[in-house]
N, C-alpha and C positions, 0 to 999 in steps of 0.2 A: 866629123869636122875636126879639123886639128886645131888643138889650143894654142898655138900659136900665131891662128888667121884670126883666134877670135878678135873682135871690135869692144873695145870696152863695156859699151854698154850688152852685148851678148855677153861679155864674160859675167854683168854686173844680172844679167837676166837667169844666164848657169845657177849661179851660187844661188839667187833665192829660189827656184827650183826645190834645186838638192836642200836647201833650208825648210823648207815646204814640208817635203817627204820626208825630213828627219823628226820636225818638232810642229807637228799641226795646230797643237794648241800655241804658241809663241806667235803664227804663223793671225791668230784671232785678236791677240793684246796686239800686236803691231797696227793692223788694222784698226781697232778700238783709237788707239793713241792718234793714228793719221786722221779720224773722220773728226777727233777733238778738237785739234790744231784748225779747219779749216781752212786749211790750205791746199790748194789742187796740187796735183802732181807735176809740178814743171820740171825733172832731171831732166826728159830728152828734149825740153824745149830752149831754144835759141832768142837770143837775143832781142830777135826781130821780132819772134811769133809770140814774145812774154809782151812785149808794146803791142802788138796788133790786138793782145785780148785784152789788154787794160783799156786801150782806146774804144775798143767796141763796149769793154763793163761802160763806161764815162756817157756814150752817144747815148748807149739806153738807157743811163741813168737821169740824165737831161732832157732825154724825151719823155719820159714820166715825169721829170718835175714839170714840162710846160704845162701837160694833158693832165696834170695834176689841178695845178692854179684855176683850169678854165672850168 
């Protein structure tokens, strides 16, 4: 594939790749730090589909507090 058709996000997919295979262990602290954060992984997600998951956390979190109270 020529690096020039790449799509950003293939280009951003390349490099941690090659980042992978160069330094394994970096490759473990990275990881380590992201599962701290708790935060998901939203780069490839849009706009639309970050509100589609908050709305759906919110419904089930309302549906637990009803099924909660009763």
């Amino acid at each position: 594939m020529s690096k020039r058709k790449e799509t950003p996000e293939q280009t951003r997919e390349r490099l941690y790749r090659e980042e992978q295979k160069k330094n394994p262990a970096g490759n473990f602290n990275d990881n380590l730090n992201r599962t701290q954060a708790g935060m998901p992984n939203t780069t490839g997600m849009s706009i639309k589909e970050i509100g589609v998951l908050i709305l759906i956390i919110l419904v089930i979190f309302i549906v637990y507090s009803i099924y909660k109270s009763f």
